[in-house]
ZAMARGU-4260 file (C-alpha; in steps of 0.2 Angstrom, whole numbers, plus 5000, padded with zeros to 4 digits):
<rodrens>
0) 5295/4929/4918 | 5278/4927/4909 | 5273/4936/4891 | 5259/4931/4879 | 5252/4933/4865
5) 5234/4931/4857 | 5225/4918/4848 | 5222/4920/4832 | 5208/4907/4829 | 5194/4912/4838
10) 5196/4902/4852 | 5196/4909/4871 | 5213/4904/4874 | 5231/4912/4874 | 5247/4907/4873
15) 5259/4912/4887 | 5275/4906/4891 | 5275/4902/4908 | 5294/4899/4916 | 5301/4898/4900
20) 5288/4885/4893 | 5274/4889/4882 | 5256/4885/4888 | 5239/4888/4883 | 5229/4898/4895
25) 5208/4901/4896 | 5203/4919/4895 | 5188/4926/4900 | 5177/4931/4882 | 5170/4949/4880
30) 5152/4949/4886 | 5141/4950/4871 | 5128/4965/4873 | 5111/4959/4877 | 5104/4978/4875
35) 5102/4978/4855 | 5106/4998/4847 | 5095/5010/4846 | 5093/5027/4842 | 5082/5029/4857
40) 5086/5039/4872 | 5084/5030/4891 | 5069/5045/4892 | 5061/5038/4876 | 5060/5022/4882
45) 5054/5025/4899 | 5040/5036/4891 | 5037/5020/4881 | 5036/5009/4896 | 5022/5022/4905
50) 5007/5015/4898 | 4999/5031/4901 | 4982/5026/4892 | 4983/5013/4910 | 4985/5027/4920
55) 4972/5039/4915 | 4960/5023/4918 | 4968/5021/4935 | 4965/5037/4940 | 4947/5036/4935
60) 4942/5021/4943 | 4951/5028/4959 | 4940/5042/4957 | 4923/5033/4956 | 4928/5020/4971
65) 4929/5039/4980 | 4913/5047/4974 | 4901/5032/4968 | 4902/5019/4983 | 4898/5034/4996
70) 4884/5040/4985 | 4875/5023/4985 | 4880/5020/5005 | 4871/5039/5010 | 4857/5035/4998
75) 4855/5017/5007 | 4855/5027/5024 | 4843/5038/5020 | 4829/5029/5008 | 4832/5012/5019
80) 4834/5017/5033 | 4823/5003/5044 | 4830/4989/5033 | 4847/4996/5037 | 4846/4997/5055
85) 4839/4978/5054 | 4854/4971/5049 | 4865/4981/5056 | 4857/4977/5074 | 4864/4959/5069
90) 4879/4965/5072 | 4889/4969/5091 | 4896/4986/5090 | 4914/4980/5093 | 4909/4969/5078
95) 4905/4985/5068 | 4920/4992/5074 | 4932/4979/5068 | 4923/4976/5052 | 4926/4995/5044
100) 4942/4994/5053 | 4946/4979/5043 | 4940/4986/5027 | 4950/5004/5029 | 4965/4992/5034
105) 4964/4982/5018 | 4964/5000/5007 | 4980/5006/5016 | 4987/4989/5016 | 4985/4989/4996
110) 4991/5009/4994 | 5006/5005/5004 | 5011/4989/4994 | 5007/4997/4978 | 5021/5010/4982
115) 5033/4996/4986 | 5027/4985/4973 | 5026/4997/4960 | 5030/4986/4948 | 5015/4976/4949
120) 4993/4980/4947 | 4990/4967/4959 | 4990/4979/4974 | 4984/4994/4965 | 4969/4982/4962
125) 4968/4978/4979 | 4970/4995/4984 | 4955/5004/4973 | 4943/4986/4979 | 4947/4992/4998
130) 4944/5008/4995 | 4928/5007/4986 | 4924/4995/5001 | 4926/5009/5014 | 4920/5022/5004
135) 4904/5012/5002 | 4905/5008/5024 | 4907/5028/5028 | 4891/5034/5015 | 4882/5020/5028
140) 4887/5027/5042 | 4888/5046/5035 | 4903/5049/5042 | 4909/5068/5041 | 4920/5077/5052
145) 4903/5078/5064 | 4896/5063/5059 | 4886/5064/5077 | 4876/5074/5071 | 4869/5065/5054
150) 4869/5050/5061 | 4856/5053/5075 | 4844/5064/5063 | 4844/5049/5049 | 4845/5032/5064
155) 4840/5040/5078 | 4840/5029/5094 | 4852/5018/5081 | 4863/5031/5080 | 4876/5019/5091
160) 4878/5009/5077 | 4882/5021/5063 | 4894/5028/5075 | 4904/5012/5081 | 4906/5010/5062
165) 4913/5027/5059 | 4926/5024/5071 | 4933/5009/5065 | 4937/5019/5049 | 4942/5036/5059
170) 4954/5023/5069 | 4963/5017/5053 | 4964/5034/5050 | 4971/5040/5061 | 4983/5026/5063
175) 4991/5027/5047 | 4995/5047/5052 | 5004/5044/5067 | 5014/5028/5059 | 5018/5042/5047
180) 5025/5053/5059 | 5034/5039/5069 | 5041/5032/5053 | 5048/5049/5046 | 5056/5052/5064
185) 5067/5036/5064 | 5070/5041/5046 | 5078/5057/5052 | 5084/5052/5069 | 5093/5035/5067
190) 5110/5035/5060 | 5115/5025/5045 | 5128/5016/5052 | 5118/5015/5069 | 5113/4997/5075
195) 5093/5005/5074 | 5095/5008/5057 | 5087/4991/5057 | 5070/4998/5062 | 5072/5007/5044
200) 5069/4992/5035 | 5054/4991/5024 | 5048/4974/5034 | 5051/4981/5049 | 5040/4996/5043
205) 5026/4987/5039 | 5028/4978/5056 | 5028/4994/5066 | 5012/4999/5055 | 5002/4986/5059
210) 5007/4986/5078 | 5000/5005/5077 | 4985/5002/5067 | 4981/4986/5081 | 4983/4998/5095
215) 4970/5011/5089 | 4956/4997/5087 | 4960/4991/5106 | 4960/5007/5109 | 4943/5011/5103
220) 4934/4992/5106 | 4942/4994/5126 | 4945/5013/5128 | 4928/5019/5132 | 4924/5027/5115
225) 4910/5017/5110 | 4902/5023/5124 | 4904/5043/5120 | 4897/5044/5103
</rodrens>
């Protein structure tokens, strides 16, 4: 038979009698809140946590890495063209390939980290850099949905290498649309409590992203489409 009874100095222990005896016993203390009061609603303080003065900006500078980087690449193309072609010509068209392939992997790379690490401007950073990049590689290259076409009025019998470089980036592209697919596929077709449900995980997502994006540059350096634009 136990009974006990509470201290009344403050300390955090009890007495309890124990078998008959009396003995004094360790209690756990109340946690102290670490959250101070406030008349403030959760709402209120995520809407003070938004910074949307950081936003608007974000959403700016995302805007100009869209519009002004491809502006000044198309204008290069056109008003430069000779000096253009010269260094490009430095460069192998597998070399062109890989190099706007890189760039339009880095953008995606940073968009997709962002959303995981939304916590942090580091990626957004790296995101709107990557982009701007790319944005700056297509206005070169003039890529359009028939970029074919530009790219022999403006280079002529250069066209080749405005072409290789477009589909770097159109290979990116389209990598990142069919890792979408396949990713929202396992999403709905595995199981939770299935032994694939491991092939959900977020790094074996970004495994299975960069195995896909891989596959469309080999596919484009090896595949025969270097020679058909």
């Amino acid at each position: 038979m136990a009974g006990s009874a509470q201290s009344t100095d403050g300390s955090n222990e009890v007495a309890e009698i124990v078998d008959g005896r009396l003995e004094e016993v360790d209690v756990s203390k109340h946690p102290t809140p670490s959250i101070p009061e406030s008349d403030l609603s959760l709402a209120d303080l995520e809407r003070r946590r938004s910074h949307p003065a950081q936003w608007i900006a974000y959403v700016a500078a995302v805007l100009v890495a869209i519009i002004a980087p491809y502006w000044v690449g198309r204008t290069l193309a056109v008003q430069r063209t000779a000096w253009l072609v010269a260094h490009m010509s430095a460069f192998d068209t597998r070399g062109l390939v890989f190099v706007s392939w890189t760039v339009t992997l880095v953008a995606l790379t940073g968009l997709g980290m962002a959303v995981v690490e939304s916590q942090t401007w580091l990626w957004r950073i790296v995101f709107v850099v990557g982009l701007a990049a790319e944005q700056f590689i297509a206005g070169l290259s003039l890529l359009k949905f028939d970029f074919w076409y530009s790219t022999y009025v403006v280079y002529g019998k250069a066209a080749y290498l405005a072409n290789a470089t477009n589909l770097g980036i159109i290979a990116a592209g389209f990598a990142v649309a069919v890792y979408a697919v396949v990713w929202v596929g396992l999403l709905v077709a595995i199981r939770k409590d299935s032994p694939l449900n491991v092939l959900t995980r977020s790094w074996a997502s970004f495994i299975l992203f960069f195995a896909i994006e891989a596959i469309a540059l080999l596919v484009v350096l090896f595949g025969g489409l270097l020679t058909t634009v």
